[in-house]
C-alpha positions in Angstrom: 4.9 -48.5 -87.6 5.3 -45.4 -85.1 8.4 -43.7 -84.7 9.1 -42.2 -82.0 9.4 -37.8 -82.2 13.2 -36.4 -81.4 12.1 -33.1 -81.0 15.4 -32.0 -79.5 18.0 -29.5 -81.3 21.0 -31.5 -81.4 22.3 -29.4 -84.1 22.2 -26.3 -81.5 25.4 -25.8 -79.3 23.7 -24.2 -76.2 27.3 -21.6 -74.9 26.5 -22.4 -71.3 30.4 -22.0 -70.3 30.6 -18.5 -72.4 27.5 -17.2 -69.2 28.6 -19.5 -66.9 29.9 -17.0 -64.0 26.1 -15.6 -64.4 24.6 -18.9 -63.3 27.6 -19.3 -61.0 26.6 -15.8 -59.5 23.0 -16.8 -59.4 23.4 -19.8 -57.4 25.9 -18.4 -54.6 23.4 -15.9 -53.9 20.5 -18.9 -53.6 22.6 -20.8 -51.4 23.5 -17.8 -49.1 19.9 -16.9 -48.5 19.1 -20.8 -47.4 22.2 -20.6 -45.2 21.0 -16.7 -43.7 17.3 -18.5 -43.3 18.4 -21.3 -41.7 20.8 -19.6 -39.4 18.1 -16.9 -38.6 14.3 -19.0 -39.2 15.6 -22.6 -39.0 13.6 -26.1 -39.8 10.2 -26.7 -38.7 11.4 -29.6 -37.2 8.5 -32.6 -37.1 8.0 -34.8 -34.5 10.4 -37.3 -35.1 13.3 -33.8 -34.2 11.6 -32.5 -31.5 9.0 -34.8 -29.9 5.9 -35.1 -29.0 2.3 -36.9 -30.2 1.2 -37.4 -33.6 -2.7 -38.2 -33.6 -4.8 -39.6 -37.2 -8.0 -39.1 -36.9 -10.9 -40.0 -38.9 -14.6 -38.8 -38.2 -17.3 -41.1 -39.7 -20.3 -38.0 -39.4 -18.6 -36.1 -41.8 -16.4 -33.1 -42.6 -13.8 -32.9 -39.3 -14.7 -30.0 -37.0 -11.4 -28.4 -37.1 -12.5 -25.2 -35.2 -14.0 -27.1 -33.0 -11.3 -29.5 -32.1 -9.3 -26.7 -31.8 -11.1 -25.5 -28.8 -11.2 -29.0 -27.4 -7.7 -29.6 -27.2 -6.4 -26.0 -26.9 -8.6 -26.3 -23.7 -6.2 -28.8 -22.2 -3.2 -26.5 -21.8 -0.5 -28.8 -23.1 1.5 -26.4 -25.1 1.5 -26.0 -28.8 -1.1 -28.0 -30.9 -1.5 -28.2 -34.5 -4.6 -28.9 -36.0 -4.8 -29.6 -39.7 -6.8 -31.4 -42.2 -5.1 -34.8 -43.9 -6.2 -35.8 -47.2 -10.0 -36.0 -47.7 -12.7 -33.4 -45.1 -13.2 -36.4 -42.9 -9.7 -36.6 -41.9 -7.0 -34.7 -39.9 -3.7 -34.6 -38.0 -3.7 -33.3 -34.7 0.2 -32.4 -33.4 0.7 -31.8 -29.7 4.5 -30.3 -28.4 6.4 -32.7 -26.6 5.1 -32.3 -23.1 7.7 -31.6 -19.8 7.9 -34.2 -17.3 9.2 -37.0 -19.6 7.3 -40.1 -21.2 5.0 -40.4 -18.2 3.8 -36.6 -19.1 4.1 -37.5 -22.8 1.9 -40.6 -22.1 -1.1 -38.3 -20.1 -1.0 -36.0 -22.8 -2.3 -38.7 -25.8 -4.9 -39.6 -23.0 -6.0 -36.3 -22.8 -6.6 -36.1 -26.3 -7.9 -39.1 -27.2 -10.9 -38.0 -24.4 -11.3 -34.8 -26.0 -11.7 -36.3 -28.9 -14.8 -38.2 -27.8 -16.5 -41.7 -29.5 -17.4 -39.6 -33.2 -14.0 -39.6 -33.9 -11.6 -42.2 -34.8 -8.0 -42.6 -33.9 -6.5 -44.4 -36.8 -2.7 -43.8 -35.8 -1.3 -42.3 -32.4 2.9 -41.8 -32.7 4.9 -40.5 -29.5 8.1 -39.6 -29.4 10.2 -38.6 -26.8 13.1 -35.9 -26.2 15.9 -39.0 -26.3 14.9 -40.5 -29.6 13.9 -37.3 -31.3 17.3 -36.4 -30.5 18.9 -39.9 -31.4 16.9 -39.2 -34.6 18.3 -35.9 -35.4 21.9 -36.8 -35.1 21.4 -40.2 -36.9 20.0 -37.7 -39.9 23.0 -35.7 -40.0 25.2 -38.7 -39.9 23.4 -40.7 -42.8 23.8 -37.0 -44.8 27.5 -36.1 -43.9 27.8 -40.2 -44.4 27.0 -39.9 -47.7 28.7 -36.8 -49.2 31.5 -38.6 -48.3 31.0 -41.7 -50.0 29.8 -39.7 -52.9 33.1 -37.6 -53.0 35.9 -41.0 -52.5 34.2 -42.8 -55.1 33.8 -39.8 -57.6 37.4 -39.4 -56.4 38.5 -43.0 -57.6 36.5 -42.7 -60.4 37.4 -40.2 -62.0 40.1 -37.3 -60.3 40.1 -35.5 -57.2 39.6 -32.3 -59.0 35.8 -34.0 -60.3 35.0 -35.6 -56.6 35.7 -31.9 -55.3 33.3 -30.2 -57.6 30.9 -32.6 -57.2 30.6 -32.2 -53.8 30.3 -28.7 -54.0 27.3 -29.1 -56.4 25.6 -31.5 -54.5 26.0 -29.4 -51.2 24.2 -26.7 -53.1 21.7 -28.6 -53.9 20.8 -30.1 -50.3 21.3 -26.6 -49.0 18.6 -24.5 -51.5 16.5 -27.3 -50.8 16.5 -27.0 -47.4 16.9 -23.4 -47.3 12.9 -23.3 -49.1 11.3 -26.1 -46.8 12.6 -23.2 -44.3 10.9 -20.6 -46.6 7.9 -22.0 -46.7 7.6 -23.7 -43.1 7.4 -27.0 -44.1 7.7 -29.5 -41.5 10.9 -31.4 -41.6 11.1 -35.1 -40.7 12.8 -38.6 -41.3 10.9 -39.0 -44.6 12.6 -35.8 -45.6 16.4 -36.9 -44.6 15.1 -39.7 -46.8 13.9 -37.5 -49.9 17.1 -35.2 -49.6 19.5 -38.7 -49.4 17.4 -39.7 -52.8 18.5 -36.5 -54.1 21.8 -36.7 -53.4 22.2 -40.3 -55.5 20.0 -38.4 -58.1 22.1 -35.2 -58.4 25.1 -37.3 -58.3 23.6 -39.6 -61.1 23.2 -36.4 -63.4 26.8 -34.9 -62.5 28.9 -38.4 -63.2 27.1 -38.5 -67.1 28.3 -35.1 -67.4 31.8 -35.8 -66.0 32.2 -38.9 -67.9 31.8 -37.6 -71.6 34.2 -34.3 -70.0 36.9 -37.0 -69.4 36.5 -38.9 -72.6 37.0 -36.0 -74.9 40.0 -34.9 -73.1 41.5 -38.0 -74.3 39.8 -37.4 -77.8 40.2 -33.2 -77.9 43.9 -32.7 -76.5 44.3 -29.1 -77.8 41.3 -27.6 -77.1 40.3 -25.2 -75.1 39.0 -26.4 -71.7 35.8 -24.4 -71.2 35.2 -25.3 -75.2 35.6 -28.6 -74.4 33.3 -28.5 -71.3 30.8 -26.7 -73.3 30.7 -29.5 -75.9 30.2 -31.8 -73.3 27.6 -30.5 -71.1 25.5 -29.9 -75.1 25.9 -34.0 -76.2 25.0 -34.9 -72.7 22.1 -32.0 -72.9 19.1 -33.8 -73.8 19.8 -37.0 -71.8 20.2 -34.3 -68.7 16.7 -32.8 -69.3 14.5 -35.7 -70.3 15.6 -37.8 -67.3 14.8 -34.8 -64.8 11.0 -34.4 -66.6 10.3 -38.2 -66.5 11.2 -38.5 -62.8 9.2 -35.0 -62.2 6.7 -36.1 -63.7 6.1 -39.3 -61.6 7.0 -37.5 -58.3 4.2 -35.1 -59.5 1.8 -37.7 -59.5 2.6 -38.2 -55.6 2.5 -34.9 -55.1 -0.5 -34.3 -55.9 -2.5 -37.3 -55.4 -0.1 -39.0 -52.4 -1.5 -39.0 -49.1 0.0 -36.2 -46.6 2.4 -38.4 -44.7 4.3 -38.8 -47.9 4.1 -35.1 -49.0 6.7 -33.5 -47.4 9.0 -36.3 -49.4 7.6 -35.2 -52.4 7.5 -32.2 -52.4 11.5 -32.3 -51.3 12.5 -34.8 -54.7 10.5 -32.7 -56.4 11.6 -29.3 -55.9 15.4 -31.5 -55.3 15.2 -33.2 -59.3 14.4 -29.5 -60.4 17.6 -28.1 -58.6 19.9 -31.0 -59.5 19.6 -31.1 -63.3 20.2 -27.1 -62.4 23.4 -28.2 -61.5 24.7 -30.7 -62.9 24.2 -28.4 -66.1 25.4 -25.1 -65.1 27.1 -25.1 -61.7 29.1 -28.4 -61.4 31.1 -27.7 -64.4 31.7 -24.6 -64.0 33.2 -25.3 -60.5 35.3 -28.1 -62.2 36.5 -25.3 -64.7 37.6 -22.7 -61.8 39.1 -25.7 -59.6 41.2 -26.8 -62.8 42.5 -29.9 -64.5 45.9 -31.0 -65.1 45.5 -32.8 -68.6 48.6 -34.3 -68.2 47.3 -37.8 -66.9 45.2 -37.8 -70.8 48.4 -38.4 -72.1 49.8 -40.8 -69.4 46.7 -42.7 -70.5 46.9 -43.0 -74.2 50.4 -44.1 -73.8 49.1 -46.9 -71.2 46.2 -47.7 -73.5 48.7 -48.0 -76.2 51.2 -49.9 -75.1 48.9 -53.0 -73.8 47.5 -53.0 -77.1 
């Protein structure tokens, strides 16, 4: 019969807490330069933030003449238009700025386009979205983000103490930051799917952090005299490999929609992906070194035994 390979060293205690204030160090600086890009570049906000038309065409001749339709539609002075191929040759997204003048001039716009684009090409999906609901969307993204950081942090803080829901927080806001802080980098276009992706990564980073937590608060109860960031250490190692392997075998499946999803679902992604890297980041070498620096009174370990002790 086949037996499965443990390659990992479990013998090997990894001294993560002894460095920690390097990968500490490390990770304030990544978070500063998201917030300095986001204060100074921003979010390439998609249609669903700032309005406008969203056209998915499809030309049955052949390869998509994206010069060509560039010309077209520049031609019709309605702003900014985006032009790019989606998917295969024969396919592409045309993006036109939300027009002034309201829905009505919104409306005249996607018209104009659709006569540009002539009878070779066809029009699989047309989305228009106005200045109102781009910016209903926008706030009802913040509020399902800020929504759920809290939620996170009162049940890590009933689950565990307030010390852990505070340094949990703190990890996962520095993971939705450096994520956001490269789709700024690299001008990626930011939509719903996105706030979607980064609320996915907050349960995931969270997931990660808890396992960690958990085996910190059990040995307290079972190490009582040693050393905190000795004790932290230990944990973060037994909890190692489970850590790791989790974050490949989800990377490796978002991979596969990375790279052969269609383009509506790669800015999503591409955000879990690059968001599964930074979370098992931190929920190995920032979140409890933040717990270590906000501090634990071990006094409730004993409080607990007793309890425990005296019901049995």
């Amino acid at each position: 019969m086949f037996k499965g390979v443990d390659f990992w060293p479990h013998k090997t205690i990894f001294e993560i807490m002894k460095v920690r204030k390097g990968f500490v160090l490390a990770s304030i600086v990544a978070v500063a330069l998201a917030i300095g890009l986001l204060a100074t570049k921003g979010l390439n906000f998609g249609i669903d933030f700032k309005g406008g038309s969203l056209f998915e065409v499809h030309s049955a001749s052949g390869p998509v003449d994206i010069a060509g339709l560039r010309k077209s539609i520049g031609a019709l002075g309605l702003g900014d238009v985006q032009i790019q191929s989606f998917g295969s040759e024969d396919e592409a997204l045309i993006r036109v700025e939300q027009q002034p003048g309201g829905e009505e001039a919104q409306q005249a716009a996607s018209e104009k386009v659709k006569q540009a684009l002539g009878d070779n090409v066809e029009i699989r999906r047309v989305e228009v979205v106005g200045g109102a609901v781009s910016s209903e969307l926008k706030q009802a993204g913040i509020y399902a983000c800020l929504s759920a950081i809290l939620g996170i942090l009162i049940y890590i803080w009933f689950r565990f103490e307030w010390q852990f829901g505070v340094a949990a927080i703190l990890a996962l806001v520095h993971d939705l930051l450096i994520t956001l802080g490269v789709f700024s980098f690299l001008g990626l276009e930011f939509g719903l799917t996105e706030v979607a992706a980064l609320l996915t990564l907050a349960g995931y980073s969270i997931n990660d952090t808890v396992v960690v937590f958990d085996r910190i608060r059990e040995n307290l109860r079972r190490y009582k005299k040693m050393a905190l960031d000795e004790l932290m250490n230990l944990s973060i190692n037994q909890t190692l490999s489970r850590t790791i392997l989790t974050g490949v075998t989800t990377a490796l499946a978002i991979l596969a929609l990375f790279v052969f999803g269609t383009e509506v679902i790669r800015g999503f992604s591409f955000a879990m992906l690059f968001g599964v890297a930074i979370g098992t980041w931190s929920s190995i070498f920032v979140a409890s070194p933040f717990l270590m620096w906000i501090g634990i009174d071990r006094n409730w370990t004993t409080a607990d035994a007793k309890s425990i002790s005296a019901r049995a």
